[in-house]
N, C-alpha and C positions, 0 to 999 in steps of 0.2 A: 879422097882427100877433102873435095867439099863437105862432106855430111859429119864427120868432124868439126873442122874447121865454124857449119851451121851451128850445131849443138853449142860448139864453147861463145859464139857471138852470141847466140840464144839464151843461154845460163848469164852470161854478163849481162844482159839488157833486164833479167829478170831480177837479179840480185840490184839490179840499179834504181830500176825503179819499184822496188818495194822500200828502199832506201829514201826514194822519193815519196811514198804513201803515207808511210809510216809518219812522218815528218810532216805531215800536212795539218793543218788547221782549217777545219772547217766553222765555218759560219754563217748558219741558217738565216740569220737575219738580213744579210750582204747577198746571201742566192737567192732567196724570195726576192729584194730588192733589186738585184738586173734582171731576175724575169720580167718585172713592171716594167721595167725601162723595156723592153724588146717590146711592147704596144702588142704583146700577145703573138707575135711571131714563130716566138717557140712551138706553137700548138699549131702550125700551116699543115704539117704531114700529118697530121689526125685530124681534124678539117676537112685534107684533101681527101682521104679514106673514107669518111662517111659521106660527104656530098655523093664519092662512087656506089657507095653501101644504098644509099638513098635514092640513087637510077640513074643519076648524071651522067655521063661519057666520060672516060677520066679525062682527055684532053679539055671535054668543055669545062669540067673540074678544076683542071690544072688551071688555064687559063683564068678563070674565077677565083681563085684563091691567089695565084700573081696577083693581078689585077691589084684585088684585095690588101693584101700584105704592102705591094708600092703604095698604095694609096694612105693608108695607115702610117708607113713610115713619116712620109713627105708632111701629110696632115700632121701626123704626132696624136693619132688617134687609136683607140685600142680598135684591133683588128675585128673584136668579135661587133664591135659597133659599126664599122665599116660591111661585116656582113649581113645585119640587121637591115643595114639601108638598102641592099642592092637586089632588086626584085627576082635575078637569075636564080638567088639561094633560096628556096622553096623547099625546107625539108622540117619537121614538125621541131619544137623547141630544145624539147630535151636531147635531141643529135648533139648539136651545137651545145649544147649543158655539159654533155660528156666527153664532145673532143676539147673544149676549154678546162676539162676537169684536172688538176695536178694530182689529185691522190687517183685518176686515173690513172694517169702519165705514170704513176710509181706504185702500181698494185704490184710488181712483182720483184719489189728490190727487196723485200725480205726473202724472196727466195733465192735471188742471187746472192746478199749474205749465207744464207744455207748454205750455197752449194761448195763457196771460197771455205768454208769453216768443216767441211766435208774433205775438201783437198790439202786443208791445215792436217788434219787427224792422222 
């Protein structure tokens, strides 16, 4: 009775929210524009991944990059300037170039296009 019952809640949430997709408007220039407002926060978990990549401990990681990101907030400072200042972050420039990078952050949304356009066919 359940795995029925899953299936039909399952199919309803999918026909709902492609209802909801479809329907959407995006606008590039308003999502670039709340990235800026986040003072670079968006980019904490890739930060946090290369400071580890780079030798750090993740905890001592972790901690550096809190730190960081509150500081940043409070200030209204972008983040990647707040890690400029802080003498813990010691890892060569282009680290930090690449976990701030957005066309990083989305090298592989054409492939997730692909793959939805493979499950259309």
């Amino acid at each position: 009775m359940i795995l029925p019952d899953s299936s039909l809640l399952a199919y309803y949430e999918l026909v709902k929210m492609r209802a909801i997709v479809e329907g959407m408007q995006v606008h590039a220039d308003r999502m670039v524009e709340n990235l800026d407002r986040s003072y670079g926060l968006v980019f904490s978990q890739p930060v946090l991944l290369a400071l580890v990549d780079a030798g750090l401990a993740r905890d001592e990681a972790y901690r550096i990059v809190q730190e960081a990101a509150r500081t940043a907030w409070e200030q209204r400072r972008p983040l990647r300037e707040v890690l400029d200042d802080d003498a813990r972050v010691s890892v060569p420039p282009g680290v930090l170039d690449d976990a701030f990078s957005l066309g990083h952050a989305l090298r592989n949304v054409g492939l997730v296009f692909e793959a939805l356009e493979e499950v259309e066919a």
